[in-house]
Backbone bond lengths (Angstrom), bond angles and torsions (degrees), N, CA, C in turn:
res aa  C-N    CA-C-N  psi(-1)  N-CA   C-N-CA  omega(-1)  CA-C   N-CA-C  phi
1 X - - - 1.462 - - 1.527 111.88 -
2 X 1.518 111.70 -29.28 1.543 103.37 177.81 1.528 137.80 -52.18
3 X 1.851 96.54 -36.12 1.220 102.93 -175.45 1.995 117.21 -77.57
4 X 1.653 86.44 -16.87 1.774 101.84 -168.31 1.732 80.00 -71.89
5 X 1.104 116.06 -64.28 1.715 114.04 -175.96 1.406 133.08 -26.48
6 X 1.490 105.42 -43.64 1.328 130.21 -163.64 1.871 101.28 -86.03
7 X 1.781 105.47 -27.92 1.336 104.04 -169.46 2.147 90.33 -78.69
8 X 0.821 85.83 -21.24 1.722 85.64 -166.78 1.651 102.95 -71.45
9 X 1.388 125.26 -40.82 1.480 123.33 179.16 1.354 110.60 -75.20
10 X 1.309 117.39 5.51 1.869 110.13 172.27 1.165 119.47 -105.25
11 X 1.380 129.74 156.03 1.498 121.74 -159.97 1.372 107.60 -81.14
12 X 1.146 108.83 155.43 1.568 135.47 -165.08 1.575 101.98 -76.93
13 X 1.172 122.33 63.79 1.560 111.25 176.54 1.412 106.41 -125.53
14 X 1.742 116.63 2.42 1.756 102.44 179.12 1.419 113.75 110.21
15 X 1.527 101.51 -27.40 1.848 116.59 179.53 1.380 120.49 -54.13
16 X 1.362 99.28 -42.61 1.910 130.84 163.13 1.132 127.38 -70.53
17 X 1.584 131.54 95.22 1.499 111.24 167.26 1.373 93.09 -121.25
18 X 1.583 105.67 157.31 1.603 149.61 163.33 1.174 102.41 -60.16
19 X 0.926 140.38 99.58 2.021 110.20 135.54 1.870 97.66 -88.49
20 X 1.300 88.45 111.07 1.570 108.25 168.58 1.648 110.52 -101.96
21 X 1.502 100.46 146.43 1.190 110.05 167.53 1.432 124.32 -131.32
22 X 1.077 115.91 167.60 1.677 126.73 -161.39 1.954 109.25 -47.01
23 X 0.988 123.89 -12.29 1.141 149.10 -153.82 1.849 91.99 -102.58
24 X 1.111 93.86 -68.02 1.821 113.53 175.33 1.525 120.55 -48.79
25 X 1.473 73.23 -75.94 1.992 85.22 179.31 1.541 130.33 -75.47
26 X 2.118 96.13 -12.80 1.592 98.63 173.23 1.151 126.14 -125.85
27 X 1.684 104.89 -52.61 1.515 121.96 167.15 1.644 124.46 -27.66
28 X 1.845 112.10 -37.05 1.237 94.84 -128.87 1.720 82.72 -111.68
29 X 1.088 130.99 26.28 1.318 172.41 147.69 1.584 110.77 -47.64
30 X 1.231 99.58 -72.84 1.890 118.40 -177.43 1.467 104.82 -86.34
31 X 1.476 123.77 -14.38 1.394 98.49 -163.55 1.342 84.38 -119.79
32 X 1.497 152.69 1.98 1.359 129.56 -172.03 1.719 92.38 -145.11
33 X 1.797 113.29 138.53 0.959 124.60 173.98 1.528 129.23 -51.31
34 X 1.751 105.76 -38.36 1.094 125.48 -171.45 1.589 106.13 -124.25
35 X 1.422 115.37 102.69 1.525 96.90 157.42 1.393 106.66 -124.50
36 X 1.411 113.05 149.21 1.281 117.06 -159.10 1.893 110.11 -95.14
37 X 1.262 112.17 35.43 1.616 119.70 173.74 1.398 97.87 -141.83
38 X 1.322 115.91 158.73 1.833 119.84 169.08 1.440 97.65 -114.14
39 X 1.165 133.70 164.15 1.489 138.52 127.34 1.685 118.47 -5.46
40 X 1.424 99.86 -68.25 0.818 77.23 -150.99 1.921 107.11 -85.25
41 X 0.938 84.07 49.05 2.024 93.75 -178.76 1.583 106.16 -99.31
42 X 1.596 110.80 -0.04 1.615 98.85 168.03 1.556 92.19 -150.91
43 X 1.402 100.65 -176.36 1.297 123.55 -170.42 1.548 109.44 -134.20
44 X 1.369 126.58 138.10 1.337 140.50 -150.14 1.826 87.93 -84.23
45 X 1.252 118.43 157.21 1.631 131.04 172.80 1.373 104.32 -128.14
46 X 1.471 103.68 -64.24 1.799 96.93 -166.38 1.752 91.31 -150.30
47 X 1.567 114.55 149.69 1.053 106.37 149.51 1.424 127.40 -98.91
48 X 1.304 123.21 165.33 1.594 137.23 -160.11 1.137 118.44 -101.04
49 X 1.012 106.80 -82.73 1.770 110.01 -175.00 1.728 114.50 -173.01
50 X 1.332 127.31 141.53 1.214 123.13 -169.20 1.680 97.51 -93.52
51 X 1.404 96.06 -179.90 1.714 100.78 -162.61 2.256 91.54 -132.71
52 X 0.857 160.60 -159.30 1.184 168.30 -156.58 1.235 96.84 170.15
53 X 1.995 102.90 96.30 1.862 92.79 149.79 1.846 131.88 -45.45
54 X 1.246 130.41 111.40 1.332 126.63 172.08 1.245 89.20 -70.48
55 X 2.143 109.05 158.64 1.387 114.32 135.28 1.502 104.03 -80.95
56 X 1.384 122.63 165.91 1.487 106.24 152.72 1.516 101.33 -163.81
57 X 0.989 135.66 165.70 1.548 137.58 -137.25 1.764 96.63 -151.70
58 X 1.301 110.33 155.19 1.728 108.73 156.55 1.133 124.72 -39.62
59 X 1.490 150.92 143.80 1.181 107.22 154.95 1.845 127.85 -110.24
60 X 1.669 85.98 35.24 1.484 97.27 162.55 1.611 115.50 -101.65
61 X 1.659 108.14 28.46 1.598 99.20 165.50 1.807 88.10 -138.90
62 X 1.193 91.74 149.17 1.744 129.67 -149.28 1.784 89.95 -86.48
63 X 1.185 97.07 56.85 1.593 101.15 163.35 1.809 112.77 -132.54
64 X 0.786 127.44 134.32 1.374 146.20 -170.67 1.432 124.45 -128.93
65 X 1.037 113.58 0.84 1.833 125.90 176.20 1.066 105.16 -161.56
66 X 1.689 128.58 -167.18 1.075 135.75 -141.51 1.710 81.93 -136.06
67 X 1.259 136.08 -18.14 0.871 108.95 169.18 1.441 118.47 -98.82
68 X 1.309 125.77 -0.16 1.205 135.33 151.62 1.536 127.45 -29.81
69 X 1.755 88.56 -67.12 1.384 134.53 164.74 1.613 99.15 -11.19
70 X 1.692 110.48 -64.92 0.965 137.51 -148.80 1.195 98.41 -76.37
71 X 1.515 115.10 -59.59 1.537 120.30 -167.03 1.585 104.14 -53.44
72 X 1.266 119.51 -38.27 1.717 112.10 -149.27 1.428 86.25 -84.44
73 X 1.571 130.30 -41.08 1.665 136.84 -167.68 1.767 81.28 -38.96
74 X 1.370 118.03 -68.08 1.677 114.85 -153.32 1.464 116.49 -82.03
75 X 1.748 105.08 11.31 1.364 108.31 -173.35 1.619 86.52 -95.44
76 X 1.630 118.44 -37.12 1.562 121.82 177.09 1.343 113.90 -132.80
77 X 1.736 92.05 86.06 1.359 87.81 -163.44 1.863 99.99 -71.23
78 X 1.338 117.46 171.65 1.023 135.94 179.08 1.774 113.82 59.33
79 X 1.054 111.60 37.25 1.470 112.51 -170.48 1.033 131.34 -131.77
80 X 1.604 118.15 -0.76 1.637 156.22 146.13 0.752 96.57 -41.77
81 X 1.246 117.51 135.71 1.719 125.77 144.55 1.437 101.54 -116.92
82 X 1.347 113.22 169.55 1.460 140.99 171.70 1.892 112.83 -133.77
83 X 1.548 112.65 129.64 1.645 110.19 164.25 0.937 113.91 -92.16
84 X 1.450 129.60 145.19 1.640 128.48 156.01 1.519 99.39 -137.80
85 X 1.354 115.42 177.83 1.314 142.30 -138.45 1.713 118.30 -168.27
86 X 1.172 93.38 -49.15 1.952 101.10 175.61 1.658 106.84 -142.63
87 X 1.212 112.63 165.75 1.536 107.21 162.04 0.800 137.39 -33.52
88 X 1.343 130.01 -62.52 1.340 132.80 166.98 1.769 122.20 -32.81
89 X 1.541 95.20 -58.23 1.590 106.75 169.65 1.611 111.32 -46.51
90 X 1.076 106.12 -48.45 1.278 98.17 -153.36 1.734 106.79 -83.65
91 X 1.951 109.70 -22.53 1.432 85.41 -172.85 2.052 98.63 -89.97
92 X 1.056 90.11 17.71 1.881 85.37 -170.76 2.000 85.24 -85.01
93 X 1.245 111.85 -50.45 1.466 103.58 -175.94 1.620 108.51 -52.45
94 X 1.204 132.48 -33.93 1.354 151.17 -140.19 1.915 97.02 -94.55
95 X 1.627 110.59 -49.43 0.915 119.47 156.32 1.612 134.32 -36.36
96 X 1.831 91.79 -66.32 1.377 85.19 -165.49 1.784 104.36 -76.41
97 X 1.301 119.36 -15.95 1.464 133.77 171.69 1.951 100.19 -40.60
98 X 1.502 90.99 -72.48 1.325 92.73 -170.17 1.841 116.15 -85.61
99 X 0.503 105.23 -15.04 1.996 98.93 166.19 1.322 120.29 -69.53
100 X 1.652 108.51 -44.98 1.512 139.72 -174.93 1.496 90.58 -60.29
101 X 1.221 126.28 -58.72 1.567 125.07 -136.25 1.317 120.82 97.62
102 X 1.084 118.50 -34.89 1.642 127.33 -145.49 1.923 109.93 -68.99
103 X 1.392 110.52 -4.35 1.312 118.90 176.89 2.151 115.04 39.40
104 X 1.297 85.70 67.94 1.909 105.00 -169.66 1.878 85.64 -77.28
105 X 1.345 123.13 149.07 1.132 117.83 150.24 1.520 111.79 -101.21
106 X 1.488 106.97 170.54 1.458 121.33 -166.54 1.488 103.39 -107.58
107 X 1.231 112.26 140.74 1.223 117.22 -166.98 2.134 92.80 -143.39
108 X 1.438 109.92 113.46 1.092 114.73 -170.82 1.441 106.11 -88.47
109 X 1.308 115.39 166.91 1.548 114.65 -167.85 2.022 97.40 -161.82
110 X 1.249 102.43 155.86 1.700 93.67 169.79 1.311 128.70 -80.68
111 X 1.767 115.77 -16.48 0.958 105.24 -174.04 1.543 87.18 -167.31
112 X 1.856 105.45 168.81 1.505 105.80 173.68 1.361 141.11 -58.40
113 X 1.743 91.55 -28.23 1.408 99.30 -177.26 2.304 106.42 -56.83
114 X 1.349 96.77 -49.60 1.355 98.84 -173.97 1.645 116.03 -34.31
115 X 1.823 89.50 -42.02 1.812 91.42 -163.39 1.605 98.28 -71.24
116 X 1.199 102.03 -24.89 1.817 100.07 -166.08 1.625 94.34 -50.21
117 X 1.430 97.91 -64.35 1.302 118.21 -145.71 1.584 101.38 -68.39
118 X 1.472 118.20 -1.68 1.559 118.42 -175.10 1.670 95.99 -111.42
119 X 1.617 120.32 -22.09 1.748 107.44 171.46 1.450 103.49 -78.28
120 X 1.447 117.07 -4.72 1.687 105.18 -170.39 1.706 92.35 -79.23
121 X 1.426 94.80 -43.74 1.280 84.99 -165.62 1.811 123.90 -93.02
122 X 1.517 94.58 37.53 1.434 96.99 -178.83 1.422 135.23 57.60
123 X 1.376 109.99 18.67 1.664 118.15 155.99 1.438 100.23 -90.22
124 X 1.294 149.10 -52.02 0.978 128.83 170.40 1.163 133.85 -87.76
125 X 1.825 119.62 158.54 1.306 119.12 -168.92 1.536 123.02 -81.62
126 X 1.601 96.08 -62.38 1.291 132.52 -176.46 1.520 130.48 -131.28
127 X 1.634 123.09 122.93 1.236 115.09 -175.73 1.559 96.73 -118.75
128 X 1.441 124.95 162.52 1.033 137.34 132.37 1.577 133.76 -123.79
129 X 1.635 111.74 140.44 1.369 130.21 -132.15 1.454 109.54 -162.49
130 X 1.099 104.72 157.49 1.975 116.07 160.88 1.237 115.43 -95.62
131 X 1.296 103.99 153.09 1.499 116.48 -158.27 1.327 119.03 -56.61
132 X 1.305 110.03 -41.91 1.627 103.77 168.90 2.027 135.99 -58.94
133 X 1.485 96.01 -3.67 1.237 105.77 155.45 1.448 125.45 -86.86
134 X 1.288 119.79 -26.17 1.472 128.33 -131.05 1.475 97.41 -134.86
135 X 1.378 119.55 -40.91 1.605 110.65 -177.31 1.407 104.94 -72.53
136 X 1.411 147.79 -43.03 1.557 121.88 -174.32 1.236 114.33 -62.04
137 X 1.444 126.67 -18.37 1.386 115.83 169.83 1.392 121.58 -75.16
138 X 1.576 116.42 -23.00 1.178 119.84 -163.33 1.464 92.64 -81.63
139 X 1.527 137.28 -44.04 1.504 147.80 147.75 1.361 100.62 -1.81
140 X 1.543 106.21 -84.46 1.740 133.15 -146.55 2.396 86.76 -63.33
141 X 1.721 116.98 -27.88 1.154 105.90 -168.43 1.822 110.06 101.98
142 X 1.128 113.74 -14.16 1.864 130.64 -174.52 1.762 100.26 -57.52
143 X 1.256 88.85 -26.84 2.303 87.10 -165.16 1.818 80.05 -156.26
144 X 1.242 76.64 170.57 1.562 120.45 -176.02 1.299 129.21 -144.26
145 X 1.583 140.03 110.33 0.978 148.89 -148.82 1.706 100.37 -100.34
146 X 1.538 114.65 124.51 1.142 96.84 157.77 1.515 125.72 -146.65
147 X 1.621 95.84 59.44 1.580 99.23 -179.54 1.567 113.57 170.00
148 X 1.372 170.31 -165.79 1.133 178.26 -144.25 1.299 123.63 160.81
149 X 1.191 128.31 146.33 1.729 134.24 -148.35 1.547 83.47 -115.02
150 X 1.486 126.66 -43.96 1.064 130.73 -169.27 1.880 117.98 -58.53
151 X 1.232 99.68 152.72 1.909 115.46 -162.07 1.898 98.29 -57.54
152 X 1.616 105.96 -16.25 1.653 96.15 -159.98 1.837 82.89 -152.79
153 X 1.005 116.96 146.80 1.298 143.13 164.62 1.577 114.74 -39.84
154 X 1.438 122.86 115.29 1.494 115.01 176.49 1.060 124.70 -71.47
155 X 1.965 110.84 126.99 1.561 95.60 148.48 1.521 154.27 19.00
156 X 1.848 83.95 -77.62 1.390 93.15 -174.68 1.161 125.40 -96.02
157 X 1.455 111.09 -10.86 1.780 128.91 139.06 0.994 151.62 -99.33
158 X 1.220 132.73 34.63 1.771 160.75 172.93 1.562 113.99 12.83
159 X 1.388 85.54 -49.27 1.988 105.67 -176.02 1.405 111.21 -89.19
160 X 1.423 119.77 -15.57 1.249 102.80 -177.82 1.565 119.46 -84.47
161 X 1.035 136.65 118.60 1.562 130.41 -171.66 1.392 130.98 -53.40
162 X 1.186 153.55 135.32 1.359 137.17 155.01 1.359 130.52 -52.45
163 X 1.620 137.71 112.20 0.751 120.82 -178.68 1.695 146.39 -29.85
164 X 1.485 92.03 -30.51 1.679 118.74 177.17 1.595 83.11 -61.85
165 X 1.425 130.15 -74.39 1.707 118.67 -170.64 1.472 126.32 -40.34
166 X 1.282 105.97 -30.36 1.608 110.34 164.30 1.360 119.24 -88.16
167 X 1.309 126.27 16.38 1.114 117.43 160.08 1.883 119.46 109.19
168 X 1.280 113.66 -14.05 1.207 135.15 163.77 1.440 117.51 -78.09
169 X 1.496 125.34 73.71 1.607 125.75 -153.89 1.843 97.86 -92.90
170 X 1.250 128.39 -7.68 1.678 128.52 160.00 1.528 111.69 -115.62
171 X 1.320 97.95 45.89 1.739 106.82 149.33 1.259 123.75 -134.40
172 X 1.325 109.37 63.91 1.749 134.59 -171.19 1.784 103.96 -120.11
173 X 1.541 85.66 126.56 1.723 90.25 164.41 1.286 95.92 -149.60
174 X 1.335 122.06 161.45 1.419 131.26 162.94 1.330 129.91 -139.80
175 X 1.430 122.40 77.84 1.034 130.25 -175.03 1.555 127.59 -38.67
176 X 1.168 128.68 141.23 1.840 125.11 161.64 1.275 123.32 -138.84
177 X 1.239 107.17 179.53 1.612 99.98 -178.66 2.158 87.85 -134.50
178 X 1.181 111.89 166.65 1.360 139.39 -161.88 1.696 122.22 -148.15
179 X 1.564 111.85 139.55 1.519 102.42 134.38 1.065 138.88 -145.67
180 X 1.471 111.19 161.67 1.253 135.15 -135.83 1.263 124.07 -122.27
181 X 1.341 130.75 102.00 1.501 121.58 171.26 1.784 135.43 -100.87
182 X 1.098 123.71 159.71 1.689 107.30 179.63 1.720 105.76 -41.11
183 X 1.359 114.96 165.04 1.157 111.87 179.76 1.361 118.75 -100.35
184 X 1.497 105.53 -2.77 1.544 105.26 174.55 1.929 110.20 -103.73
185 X 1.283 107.19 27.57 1.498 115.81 164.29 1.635 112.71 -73.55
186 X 1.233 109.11 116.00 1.692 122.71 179.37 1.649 89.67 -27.37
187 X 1.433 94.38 144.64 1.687 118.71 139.97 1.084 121.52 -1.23
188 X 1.741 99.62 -88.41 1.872 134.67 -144.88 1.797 82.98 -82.60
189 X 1.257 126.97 -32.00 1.495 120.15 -172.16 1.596 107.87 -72.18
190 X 1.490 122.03 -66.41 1.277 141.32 161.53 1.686 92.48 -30.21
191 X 1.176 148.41 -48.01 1.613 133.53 -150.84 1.504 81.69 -88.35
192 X 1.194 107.47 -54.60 1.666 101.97 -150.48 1.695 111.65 -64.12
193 X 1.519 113.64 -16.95 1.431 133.97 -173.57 1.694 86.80 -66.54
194 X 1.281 100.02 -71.32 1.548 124.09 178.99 1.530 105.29 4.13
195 X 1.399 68.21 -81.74 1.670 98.15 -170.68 1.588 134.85 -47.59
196 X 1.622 97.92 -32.63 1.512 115.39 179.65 1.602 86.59 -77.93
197 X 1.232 145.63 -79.17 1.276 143.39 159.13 1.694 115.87 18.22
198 X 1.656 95.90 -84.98 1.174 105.29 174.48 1.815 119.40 -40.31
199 X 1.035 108.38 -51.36 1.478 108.44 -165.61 1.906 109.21 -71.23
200 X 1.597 111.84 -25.17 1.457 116.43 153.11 1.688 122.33 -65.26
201 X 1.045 120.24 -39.85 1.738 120.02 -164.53 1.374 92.75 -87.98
202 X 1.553 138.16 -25.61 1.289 135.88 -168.77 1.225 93.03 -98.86
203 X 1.435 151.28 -19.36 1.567 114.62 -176.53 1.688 109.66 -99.37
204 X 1.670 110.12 167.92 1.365 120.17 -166.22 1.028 100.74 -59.98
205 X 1.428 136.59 -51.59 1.636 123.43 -176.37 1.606 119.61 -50.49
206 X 1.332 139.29 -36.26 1.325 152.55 -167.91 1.941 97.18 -67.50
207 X 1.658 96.86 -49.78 1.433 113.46 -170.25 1.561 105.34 -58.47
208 X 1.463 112.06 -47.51 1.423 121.68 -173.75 0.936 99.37 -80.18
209 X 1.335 154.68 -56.91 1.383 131.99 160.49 1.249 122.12 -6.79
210 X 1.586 126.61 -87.02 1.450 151.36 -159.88 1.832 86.33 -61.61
211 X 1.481 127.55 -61.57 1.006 116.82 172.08 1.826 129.89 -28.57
212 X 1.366 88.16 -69.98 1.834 94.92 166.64 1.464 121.67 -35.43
213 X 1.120 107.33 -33.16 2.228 128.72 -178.93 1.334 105.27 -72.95
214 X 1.512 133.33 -24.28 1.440 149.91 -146.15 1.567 103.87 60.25
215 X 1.110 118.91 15.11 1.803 119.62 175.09 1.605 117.14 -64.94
216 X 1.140 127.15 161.92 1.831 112.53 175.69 1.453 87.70 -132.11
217 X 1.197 105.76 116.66 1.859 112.32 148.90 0.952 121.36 -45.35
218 X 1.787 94.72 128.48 1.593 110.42 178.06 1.521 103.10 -118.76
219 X 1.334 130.53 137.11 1.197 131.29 162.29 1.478 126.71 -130.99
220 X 1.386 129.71 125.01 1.099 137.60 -165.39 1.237 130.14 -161.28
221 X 1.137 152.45 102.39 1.783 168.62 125.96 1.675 107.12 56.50
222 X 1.099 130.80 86.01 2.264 119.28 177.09 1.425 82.10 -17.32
223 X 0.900 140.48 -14.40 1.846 107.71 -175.73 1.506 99.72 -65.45
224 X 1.589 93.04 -79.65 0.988 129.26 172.82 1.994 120.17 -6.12
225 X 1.383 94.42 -72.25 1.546 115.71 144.58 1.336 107.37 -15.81
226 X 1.040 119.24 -103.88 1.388 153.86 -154.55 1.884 83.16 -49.04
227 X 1.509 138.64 -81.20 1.047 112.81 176.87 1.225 132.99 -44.73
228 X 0.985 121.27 -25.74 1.477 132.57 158.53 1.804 118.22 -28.00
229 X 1.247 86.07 -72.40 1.820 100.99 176.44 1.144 90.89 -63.94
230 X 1.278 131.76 -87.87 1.608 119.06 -167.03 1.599 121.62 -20.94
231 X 1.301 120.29 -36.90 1.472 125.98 -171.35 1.064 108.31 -84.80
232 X 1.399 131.47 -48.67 1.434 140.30 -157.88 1.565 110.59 -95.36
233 X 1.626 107.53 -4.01 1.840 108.42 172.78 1.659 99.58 -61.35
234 X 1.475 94.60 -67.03 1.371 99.51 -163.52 1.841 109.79 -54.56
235 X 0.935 126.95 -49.87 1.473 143.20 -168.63 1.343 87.37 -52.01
236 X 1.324 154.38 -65.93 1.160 152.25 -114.95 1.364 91.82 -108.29
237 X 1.650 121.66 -47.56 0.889 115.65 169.41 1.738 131.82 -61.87
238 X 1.031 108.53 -24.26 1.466 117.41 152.90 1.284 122.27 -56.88
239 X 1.225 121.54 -46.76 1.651 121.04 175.35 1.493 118.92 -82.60
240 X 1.019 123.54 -5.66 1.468 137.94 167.39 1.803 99.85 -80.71
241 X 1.663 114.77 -48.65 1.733 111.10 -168.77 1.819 106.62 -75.44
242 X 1.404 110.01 -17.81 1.373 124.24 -162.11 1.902 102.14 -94.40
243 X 1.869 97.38 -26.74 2.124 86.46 -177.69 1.936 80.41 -100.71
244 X 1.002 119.51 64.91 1.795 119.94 176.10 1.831 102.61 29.08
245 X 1.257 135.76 33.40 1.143 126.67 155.50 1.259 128.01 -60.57
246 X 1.423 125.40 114.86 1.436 122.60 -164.78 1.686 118.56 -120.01
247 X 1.640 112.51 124.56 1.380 91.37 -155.47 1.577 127.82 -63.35
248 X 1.222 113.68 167.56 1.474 113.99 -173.80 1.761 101.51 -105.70
């Protein structure tokens, strides 16, 4: 939230951009009483690219699917853990906790590196994440992915299923990233930002980039944007009141 804060106290001339993410511009809405920016304190530029919550597990415990997942949760019950780090993290663990059944506890952390570095070393069970955290381990053999939070199957994981395909149809999230300027930045500034934007997120190199990350390009209009946040406040906040997330 600091940096979203800090973009909001600088003057509105375009000098400042956001890259906000779903966490920023939506999450942090439903999960905290007080945040000290609104919506409507910026204005959408371009969108970026979406991210696919993975599940993904140790892969020194003998689970390989999601219904596995399931079996071992009730073979020990209460003995899961889950890492998180930001909103997002935490309601995707919270999710698959509560849709699943499998009752994972949450175990908070400051940042990803911690959780990485605590599933390597077998304090943790299960994280869920975007691919650019999660696929070099799955590479190196460290974790094992076996499922996606996201509405459609990733990219950068083909085989892994969507939970909605197994049968869990309110364990959907879809993360993104954005940018973002104050909302009282002129017009003609905001278009012309736009525009330089546009001509980066639309060409093949930008795409292959985000690709290489396991990221999927998203591209779409500050309108566009801007409904975006509007839609996904409330929604998110629904799936945060529905996995018993309660604000802090």
């Amino acid at each position: 939230m600091i940096g979203t804060n800090e973009t909001k106290s600088r003057q509105p001339d375009g000098h400042t951009i956001l890259i906000g993410t779903i966490t920023k511009q939506v999450a942090n809405y439903g999960l905290y009483k007080s945040v000290p920016y609104q919506p409507s304190d910026f204005k959408g530029i371009a969108c970026l690219y979406s991210a696919s919550p993975l599940v993904a597990v140790r892969s020194t415990l003998p689970i390989k699917s999601i219904a596995e997942l399931i079996e071992y949760a009730k073979q020990h019950p209460g003995e899961l853990t889950y890492g998180w780090s930001s909103s997002t993290t935490k309601i995707g663990g919270e999710l698959l906790s509560s849709r699943t059944g499998i009752g994972l506890r949450g175990v908070p952390y400051k940042g990803s590196p911690q959780i990485v570095t605590d599933m390597l070393g077998e304090r943790i069970d299960v994280y869920v994440d975007g691919p650019p955290t999660i696929m070099s381990h799955v590479k190196e053999g460290t974790m094992r992915v076996l499922a996606t939070l996201a509405p459609k199957r990733a990219e950068a994981m083909p085989d892994a299923p969507t939970l909605a395909e197994l049968g869990y149809q309110n364990a959907v999230m879809d993360p993104w990233n954005g940018a973002f300027v104050r909302s009282e930045t002129p017009d003609d500034t905001l278009k012309q930002i736009a525009a330089l934007f546009e001509k980066i997120t639309t060409s093949e190199e930008f795409k292959g980039d985000l690709r290489k990350l396991g990221l999927e390009p998203w591209c779409c209009t500050p309108g566009e944007l801007d409904e975006t946040v509007k839609k996904d406040i409330p929604l998110w906040a629904d799936l945060m009141s529905s996995a018993g997330i309660e604000k802090q």
